[in-house]
C-alpha positions, 0 to 999 in steps of 0.5 A: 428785374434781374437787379432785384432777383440778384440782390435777393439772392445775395440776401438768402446767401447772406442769411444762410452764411449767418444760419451756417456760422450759428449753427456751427457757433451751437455746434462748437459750444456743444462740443465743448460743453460736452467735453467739459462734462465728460467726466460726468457722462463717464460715470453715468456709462459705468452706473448705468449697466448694472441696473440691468443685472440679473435680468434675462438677455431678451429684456436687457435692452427694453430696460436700457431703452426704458432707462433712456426715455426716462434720461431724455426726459428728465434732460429736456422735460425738467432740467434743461427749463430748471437749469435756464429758470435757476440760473436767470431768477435764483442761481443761489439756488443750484448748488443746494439742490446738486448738494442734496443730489450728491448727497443722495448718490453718496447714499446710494454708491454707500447702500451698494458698498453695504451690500457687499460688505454684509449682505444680510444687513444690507438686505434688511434694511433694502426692506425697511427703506423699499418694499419688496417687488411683487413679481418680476415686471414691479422688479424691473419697473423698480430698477428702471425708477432706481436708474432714473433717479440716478440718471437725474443727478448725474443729468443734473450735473452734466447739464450744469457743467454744460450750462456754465460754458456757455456764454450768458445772455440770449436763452434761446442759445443757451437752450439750443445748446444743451438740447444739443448737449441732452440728446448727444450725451444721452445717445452716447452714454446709453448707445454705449451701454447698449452695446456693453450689455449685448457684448455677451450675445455677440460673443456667442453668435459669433462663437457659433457662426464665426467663419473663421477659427480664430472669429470663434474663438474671439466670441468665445473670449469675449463670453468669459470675459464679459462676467468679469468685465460686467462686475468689474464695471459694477464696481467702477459705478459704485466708486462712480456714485461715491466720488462723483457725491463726495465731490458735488458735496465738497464743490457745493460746500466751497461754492458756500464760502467753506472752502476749506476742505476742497482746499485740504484736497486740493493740497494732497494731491498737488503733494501727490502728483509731485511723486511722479511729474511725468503722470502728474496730472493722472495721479492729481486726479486718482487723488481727488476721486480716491478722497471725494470717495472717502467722503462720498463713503462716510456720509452714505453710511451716515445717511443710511440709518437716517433713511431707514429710521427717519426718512423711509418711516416718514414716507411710509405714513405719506403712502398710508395716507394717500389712498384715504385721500380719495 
């Protein structure tokens, strides 16, 4: 009896040796699937906060949890299946739809840059492309919708980054492991953002209640410099959406067989970071990103009147007929 009680020991120690080596395989693959996609999570940080600009303290973070939701659900709910679906039965298939996805941030990263550049342009064709919101809860319903959709090419490309680290075979694998990645990147990223927009608040607390003088003034501080701060982040997510387009367009075009831009890319900066070999690396990259954006621009702007003469009228007779439908 104590034969058979130690040898069933000795199987429960040997299957849990096994659990605890593979869960710290899917631990591993995670880590590393995540940091191959942090340039990527990066630039879903810096798009992400100004979505809730202009919106009083008390519903920045109900929107950024919103926005969340919406993160977690197109990681788990639609990409993390699409992802494992396309990669086993049409992976031809994954570079159209991220090309289509890039497309639509060079757009958006275009619209924002309008914006700024001739606001009253920009405003009247925002108003021939999206109706305007009735109140301020269709407002921030459409902002949240806006950051959703964002989120999802930017998700879409972190997952595909991730997914093609893992070693291909057992899709139960492959899934445990970007759920990992899903609900690690999603929980950064938006905890991140959470604590970047309530910076302001914490600053004055603590301006208020500090115990010391110099508490004080740190939380005075940090209140002057969050509006710089929040529009200079504003700034690095519009950039974010160019480059990270123009670069989806440029890898998706490649991935075709026409390599040929990439490769003039890829030559400037080798050339580039010749300049200064000690930061080599950083120069090679400030050159790709600098040109994905250039492209990233051009093509927004490009797509811009196609949205609003083409695309928005086009959805516009879609919404017409879709209430005579019931």
């Amino acid at each position: 009896m104590s034969v058979g009680l130690l040898a069933l020991l000795d199987d429960v120690a040997a299957l849990a040796k096994v659990a605890a080596a593979s869960l710290d395989d899917i631990a591993g693959q995670a880590m590393k699937a995540g940091a191959k996609a942090a340039g990527a999570v990066i630039d879903d940080a810096a798009v992400t906060p100004r979505y809730v600009h202009g919106f009083s303290a008390d519903r920045e973070l109900p929107i950024v949890g919103k926005i969340a939701l919406g993160s977690i659900k197109n990681k788990l709910i639609f990409l993390l299946p699409a992802a494992l679906i396309l990669s086993f039965f049409l992976p031809w298939l994954i570079n159209p739809l991220l090309m289509i996805g890039g497309a639509y941030l060079c757009y958006e990263g275009a619209e924002k840059l309008y914006a700024m550049i001739a606001p009253h342009a920009a405003h009247g064709h925002e108003q021939k492309v999206e109706p305007a919101a009735a109140n301020a809860q269709a407002l921030e319903e459409e902002k949240v919708a806006g950051a959703i959709k964002t989120d999802f090419i930017l998700s879409a490309e972190i997952m595909t980054i991730a997914l093609s680290t893992i070693p291909a075979g057992n899709v139960v694998y492959q899934a445990v492991i970007l759920f990992v990645v899903a609900i690690g990147i999603t929980a950064a990223v938006y905890g991140g953002v959470a604590l970047i927009v309530k910076a302001d608040d914490f600053g004055v607390y603590l301006a208020k209640n500090g115990r010391t003088g110099f508490g004080r003034a740190f939380g005075r501080g940090i209140v002057k410099a969050m509006p710089g701060f929040m529009q200079t982040l504003a700034i690095v997510g519009t950039a974010a959406m160019l480059w990270v387009g123009g670069g989806i367009i440029v890898h998706g075009l490649a991935g075709m067989g026409f390599d040929w831009l990439e490769h003039v890319i890829l030559d400037i900066a080798h050339v580039v970071e010749g300049v200064i070999p000690a930061i080599a690396g950083v120069l090679h990259w400030l050159t790709e990103a600098f040109l994905y954006g250039v492209l990233g621009v051009i093509l927004g702007f490009i797509l811009i009147p196609v949205a609003e003469h083409v695309i928005a009228p086009v959805l516009g007779m879609f919404r017409k007929q879709k209430p005579a439908a019931h």
